[in-house]
N, C-alpha and C positions, 0 to 999 in steps of 0.2 A: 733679273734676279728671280729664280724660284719661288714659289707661292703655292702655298696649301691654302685650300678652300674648306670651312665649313660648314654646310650646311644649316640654314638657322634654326630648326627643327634638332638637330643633334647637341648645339649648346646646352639647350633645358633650360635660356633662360625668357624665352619668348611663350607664348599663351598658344594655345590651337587656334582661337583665333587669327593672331598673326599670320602664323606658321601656312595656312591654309586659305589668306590671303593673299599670301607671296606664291603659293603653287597653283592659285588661280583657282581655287575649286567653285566648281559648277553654282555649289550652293550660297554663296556670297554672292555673286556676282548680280544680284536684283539689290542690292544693298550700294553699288557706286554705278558711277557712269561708263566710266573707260580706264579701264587699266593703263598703268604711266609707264609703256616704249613709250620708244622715239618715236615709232611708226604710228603709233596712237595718237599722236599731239596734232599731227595735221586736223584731223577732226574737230579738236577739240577747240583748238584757235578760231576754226572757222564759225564755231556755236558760242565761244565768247565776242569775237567783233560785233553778234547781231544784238549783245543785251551791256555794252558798253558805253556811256555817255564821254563823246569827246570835249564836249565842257568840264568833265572830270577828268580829264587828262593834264587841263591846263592849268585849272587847283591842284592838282597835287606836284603838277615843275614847281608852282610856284611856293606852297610850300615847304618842299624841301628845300629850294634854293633861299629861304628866309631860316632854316634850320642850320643851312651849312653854312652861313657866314660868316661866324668866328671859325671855322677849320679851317685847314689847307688841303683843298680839295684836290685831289689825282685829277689827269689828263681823262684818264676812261671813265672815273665816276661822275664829272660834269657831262661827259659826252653822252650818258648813260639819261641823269636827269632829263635834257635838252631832246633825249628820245620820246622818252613818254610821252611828247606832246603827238607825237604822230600817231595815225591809226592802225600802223602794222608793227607795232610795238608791243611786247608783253612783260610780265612782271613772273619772273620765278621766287617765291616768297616761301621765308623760313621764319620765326619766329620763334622768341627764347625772353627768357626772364631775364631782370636786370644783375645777375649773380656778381658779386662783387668776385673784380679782376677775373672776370668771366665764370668765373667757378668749376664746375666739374666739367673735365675735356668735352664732353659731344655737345655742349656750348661752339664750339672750335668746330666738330665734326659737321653738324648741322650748317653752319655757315659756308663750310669751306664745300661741301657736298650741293649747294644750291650752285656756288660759285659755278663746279665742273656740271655741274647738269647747264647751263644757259650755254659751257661755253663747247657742250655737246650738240643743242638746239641750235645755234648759231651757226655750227659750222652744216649741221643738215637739213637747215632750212635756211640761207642766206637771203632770200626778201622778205623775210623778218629779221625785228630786232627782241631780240630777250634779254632783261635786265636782272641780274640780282638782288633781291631785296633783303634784308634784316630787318625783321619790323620788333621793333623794343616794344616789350610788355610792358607801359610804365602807367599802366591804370591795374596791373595787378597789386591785391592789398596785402598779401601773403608774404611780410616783410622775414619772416623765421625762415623763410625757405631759401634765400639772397643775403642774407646778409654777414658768409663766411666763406671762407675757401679752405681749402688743405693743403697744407705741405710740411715735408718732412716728416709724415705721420701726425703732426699737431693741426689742430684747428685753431687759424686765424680769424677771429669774430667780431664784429662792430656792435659794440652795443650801443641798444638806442631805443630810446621810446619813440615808437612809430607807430602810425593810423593813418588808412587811406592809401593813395593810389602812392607807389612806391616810388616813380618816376618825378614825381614833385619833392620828395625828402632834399634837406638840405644836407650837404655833407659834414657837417659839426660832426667831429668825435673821432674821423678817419685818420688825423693824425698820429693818435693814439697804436691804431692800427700799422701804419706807417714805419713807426718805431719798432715794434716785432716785426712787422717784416724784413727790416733791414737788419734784426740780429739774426733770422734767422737764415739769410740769404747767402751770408760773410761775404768775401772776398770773390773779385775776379771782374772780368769785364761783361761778362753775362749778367752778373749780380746787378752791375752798378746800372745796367739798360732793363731790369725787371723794378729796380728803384724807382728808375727814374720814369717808365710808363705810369708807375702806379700816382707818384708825385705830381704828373702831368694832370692826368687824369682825375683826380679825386680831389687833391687838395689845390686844383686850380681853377675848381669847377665849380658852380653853387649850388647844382641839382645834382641829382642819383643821375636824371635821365642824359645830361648834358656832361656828366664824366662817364658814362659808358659809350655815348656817342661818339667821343671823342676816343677812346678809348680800340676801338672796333675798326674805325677809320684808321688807327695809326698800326690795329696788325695787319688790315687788308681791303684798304683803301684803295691801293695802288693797284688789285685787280679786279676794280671798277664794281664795288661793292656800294650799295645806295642801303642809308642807313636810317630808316623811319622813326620819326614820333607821332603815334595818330592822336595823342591828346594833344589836338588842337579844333579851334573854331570852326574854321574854315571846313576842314575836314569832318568832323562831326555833323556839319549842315547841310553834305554831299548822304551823310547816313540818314539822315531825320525821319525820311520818309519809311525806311528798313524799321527801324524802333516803331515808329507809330502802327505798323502792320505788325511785329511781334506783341506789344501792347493790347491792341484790340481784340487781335486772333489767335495769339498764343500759337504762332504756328511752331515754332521748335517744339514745344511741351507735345503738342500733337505727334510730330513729327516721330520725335526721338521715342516717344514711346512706341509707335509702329514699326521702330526699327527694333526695339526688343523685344518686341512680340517673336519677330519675324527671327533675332537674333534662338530667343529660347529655344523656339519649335524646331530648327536646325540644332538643337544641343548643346547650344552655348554657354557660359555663364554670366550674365549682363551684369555689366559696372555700375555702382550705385553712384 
């Protein structure tokens, strides 16, 4: 099928930052490590093996595998879990807010685009394994920004007095929701399988975090999609050591501000 390209720079809706990221320019490039080809990734695999704890590999099988079991897990995405534990395994990771029934499409894009990057790594690096990840934001507390979708020009909304990490919310009130969406859905066989995702999903779940889980698994489970919740113990205690070093040394505050120095003096306008 034909395809027109356009340039992301001629849209107008990307930043010169972006735009001048993507064309590689000379003056960015003290600001990342390695531009993301394919042909770049060999390198890059080989400088994450050396700062890797394989004790960490086998906490996080093991919590997903205590995550995913109320699902019906795909053939690939166990197969996927059960990798992690080896040492020539990697994690291609995209992360997104818990938007209710996913919310705005590049919710979808963002997932679906980690999908074909691993399963471009794969095919050109074959002694390695690279995995998909979805990492749910569910210690984000920005409940006003999740909790609607759009359709048919209307906004469908959950209201709800909410605080705190958004992935602990219970789902009280989605019913309500439920009900406009099925008027505004009507008829047909399409209708009754966006119903019934949502029914699966929301009102048979107790958490926000545990009906999006379930939720992501059942659009793209089946192509070995590995779906995170990092609010847990276990995982938190693989971090402790990282917090205690931002804590003490404040290295991001450091950090990020040397990166705006650096951003201004190249002409930029730094994000507050």
């Amino acid at each position: 099928m034909p395809t027109n390209k356009i340039p992301f720079r001629q849209t107008n809706y990307f930043t010169d930052l972006i735009c001048d990221y993507i064309d590689q320019k000379k003056e960015l490039k003290v600001l990342y490590n390695r531009f993301p080809t394919l042909e770049n990734f060999e390198d890059q695999l080989k400088e994450k093996a050396k700062n890797f704890d394989d004790i960490n590999r086998i906490v996080l099988a093991n919590v997903l595998k205590e995550q995913y079991t109320e699902l019906d897990i795909s053939a690939l995405t166990k197969k996927n879990i059960e990798a992690l534990k080896k040492p020539n395994t990697y994690t291609i990771t995209t992360g997104h807010q818990l938007n209710l029934f996913t919310g705005p499409l590049y919710f979808l894009y963002k997932i679906i685009t980690t999908i074909n990057l691993t399963a471009s790594l794969n095919k050109k690096y074959p002694d390695y394994n690279f995995v998909p990840i979805y990492w749910m934001a569910t210690e984000d507390h920005d409940f006003d920004e999740i909790n609607y979708f759009n359709l048919n020009g209307k906004k469908l909304q959950w209201n709800k007095e909410a605080a705190g990490a958004v992935g602990r919310l219970d789902t009280v009130g989605l019913r309500e929701v439920f009900k406009v969406l099925q008027n505004e859905l009507g008829p047909g066989d399409n209708a009754k399988n966006l119903e019934q995702w949502f029914k699966d999903a929301y009102l048979q779940h107790n958490n926000l975090a545990d009906a999006t889980r379930f939720l992501a698994n059942q659009l793209l489970g089946t192509l070995g999609l590995v779906i995170l919740d990092a609010d847990h113990p276990k995982l938190k205690e693989c971090f402790g050591p990282h917090i205690k070093t931002e804590l003490l040394q404040q290295t991001s505050f450091a950090k990020v501000n040397e990166t705006n120095e650096t951003l201004e003096s190249a002409g930029y306008n730094v994000q507050v």
